[in-house]
C-alpha positions as CSV (number, residue, x, y, z in Angstrom):
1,X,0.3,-21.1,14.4
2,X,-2.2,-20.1,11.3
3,X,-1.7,-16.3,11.1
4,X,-4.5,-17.0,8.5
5,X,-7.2,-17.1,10.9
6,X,-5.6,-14.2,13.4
7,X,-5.1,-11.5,10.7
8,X,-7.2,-12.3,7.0
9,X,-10.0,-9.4,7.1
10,X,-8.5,-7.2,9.5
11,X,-8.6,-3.3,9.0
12,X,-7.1,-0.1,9.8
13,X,-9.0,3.2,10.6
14,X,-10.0,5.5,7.0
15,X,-7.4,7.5,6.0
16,X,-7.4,10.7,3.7
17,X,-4.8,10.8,0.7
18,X,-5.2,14.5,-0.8
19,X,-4.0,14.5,-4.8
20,X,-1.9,17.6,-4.0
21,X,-0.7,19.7,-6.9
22,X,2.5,20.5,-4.7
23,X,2.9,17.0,-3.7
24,X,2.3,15.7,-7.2
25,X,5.3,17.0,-8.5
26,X,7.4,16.5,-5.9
27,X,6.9,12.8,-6.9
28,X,7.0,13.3,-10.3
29,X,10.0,14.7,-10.5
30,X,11.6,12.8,-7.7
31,X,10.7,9.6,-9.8
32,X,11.6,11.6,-13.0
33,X,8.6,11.0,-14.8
34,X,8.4,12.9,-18.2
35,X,5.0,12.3,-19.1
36,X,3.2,14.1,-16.6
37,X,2.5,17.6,-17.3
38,X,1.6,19.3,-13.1
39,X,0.1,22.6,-14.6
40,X,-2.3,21.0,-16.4
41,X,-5.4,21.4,-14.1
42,X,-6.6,17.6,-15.7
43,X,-3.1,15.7,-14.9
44,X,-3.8,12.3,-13.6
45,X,-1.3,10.8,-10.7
46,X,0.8,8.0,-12.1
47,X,0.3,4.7,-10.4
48,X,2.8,4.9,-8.2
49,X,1.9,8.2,-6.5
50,X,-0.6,6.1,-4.6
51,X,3.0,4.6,-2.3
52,X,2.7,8.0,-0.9
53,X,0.0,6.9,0.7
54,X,2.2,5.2,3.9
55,X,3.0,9.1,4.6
56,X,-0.7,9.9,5.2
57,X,-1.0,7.2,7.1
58,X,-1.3,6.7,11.2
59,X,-0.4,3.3,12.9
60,X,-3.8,3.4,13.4
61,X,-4.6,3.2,10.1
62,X,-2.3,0.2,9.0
63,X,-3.8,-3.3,9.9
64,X,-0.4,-4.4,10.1
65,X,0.6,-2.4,13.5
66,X,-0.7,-4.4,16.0
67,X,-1.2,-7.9,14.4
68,X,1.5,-9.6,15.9
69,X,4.0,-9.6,12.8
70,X,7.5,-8.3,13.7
71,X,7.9,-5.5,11.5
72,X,12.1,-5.6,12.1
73,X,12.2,-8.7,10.2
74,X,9.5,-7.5,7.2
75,X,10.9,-8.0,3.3
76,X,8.9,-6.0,0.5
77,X,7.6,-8.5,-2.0
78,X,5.6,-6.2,-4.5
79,X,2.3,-4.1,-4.8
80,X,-0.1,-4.1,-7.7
81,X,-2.0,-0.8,-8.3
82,X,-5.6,-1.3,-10.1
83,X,-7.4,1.9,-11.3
84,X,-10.7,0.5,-13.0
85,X,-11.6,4.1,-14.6
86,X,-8.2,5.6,-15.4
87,X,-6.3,7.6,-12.0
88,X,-7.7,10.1,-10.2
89,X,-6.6,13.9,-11.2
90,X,-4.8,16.6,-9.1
91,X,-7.3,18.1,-6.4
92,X,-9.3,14.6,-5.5
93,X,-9.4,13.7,-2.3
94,X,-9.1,10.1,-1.5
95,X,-10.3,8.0,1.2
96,X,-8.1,4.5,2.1
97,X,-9.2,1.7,3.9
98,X,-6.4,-1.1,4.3
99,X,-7.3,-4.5,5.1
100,X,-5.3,-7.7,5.2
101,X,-6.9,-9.6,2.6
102,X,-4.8,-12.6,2.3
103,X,-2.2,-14.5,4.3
104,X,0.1,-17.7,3.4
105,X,3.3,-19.5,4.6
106,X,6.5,-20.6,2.3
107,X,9.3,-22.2,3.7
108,X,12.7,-19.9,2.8
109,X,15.9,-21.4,2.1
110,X,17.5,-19.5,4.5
111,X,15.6,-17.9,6.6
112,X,13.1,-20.6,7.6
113,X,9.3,-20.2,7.5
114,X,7.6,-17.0,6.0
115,X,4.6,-15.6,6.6
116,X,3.3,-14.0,3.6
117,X,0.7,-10.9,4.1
118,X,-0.9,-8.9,1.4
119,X,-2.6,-5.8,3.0
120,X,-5.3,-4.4,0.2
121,X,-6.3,-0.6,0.1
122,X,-9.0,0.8,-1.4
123,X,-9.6,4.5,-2.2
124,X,-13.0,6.2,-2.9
125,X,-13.5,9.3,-4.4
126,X,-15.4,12.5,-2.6
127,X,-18.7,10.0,-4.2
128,X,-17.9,7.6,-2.3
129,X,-16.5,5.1,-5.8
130,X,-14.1,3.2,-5.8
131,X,-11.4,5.1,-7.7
132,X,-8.0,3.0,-6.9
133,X,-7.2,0.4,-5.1
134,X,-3.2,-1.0,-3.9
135,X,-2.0,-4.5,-3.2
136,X,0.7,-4.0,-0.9
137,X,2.7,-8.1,-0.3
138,X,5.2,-8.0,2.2
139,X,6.7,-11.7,4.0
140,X,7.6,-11.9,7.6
141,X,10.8,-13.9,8.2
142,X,11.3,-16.2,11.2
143,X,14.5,-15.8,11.9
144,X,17.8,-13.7,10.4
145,X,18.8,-15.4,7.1
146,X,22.2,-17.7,7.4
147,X,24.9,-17.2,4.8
148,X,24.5,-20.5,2.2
């Protein structure tokens, strides 16, 4: 089966992703970054803040949850963060749409054929611009992996 043609362009409900103050350092320090001072009232998120985003989340607003992919047999491949005028500072408010924006198949040594799914996510400002966006890759394995 082409997953391509069932999943590529499908989206999950808008989401909001508030830059907390509280929140951002809770990550920072939890991720024990040392460049980030969370009193400043200008202190930008670092790029990773934006994984917080899954907690913000509803199923309903992941294209992934009803798209047919078993999510028990789901390996993290890696996410790309893109801000194209510098991160957004403490008090934004974000809006995310995710999106599958890109599917393929690869044959695994051991696990047989994987499906391949990169979910894109982009987040506006209160203006409605594009502020940040996430590319989130993930494969879906056929079957458990056998020893070698």
């Amino acid at each position: 089966m082409d997953r391509s043609a069932v999943v590529i362009g499908k989206t999950g409900q808008d989401f909001v992703l508030p830059i907390e103050r509280g929140k951002l350092r809770e990550f920072v320090h939890a991720v024990a970054e040392r460049s980030i001072d969370t009193d400043d009232a200008t202190a930008v998120i670092p790029p990773t803040f934006l994984a917080t985003a899954m907690w913000w989340q509803g199923p309903e607003a992941n294209p992934l949850h009803d798209a047919g992919l078993d999510s028990s047999r789901m390996l993290h491949v890696e996410v790309e963060y893109v801000f194209p005028n510098g991160a957004p500072q403490v008090g934004a408010t974000l809006t995310g749409s995710a999106r599958i924006s890109e599917t393929w198949e690869k044959e695994g040594k051991r696990a047989g054929p994987m499906t391949f799914v990169a979910v894109t996510t982009d987040f506006r400002n209160e203006d409605g611009d594009m502020v940040a966006q996430s590319i989130w890759t993930e494969a879906h394995i056929s079957r458990p992996a056998t020893a070698q």
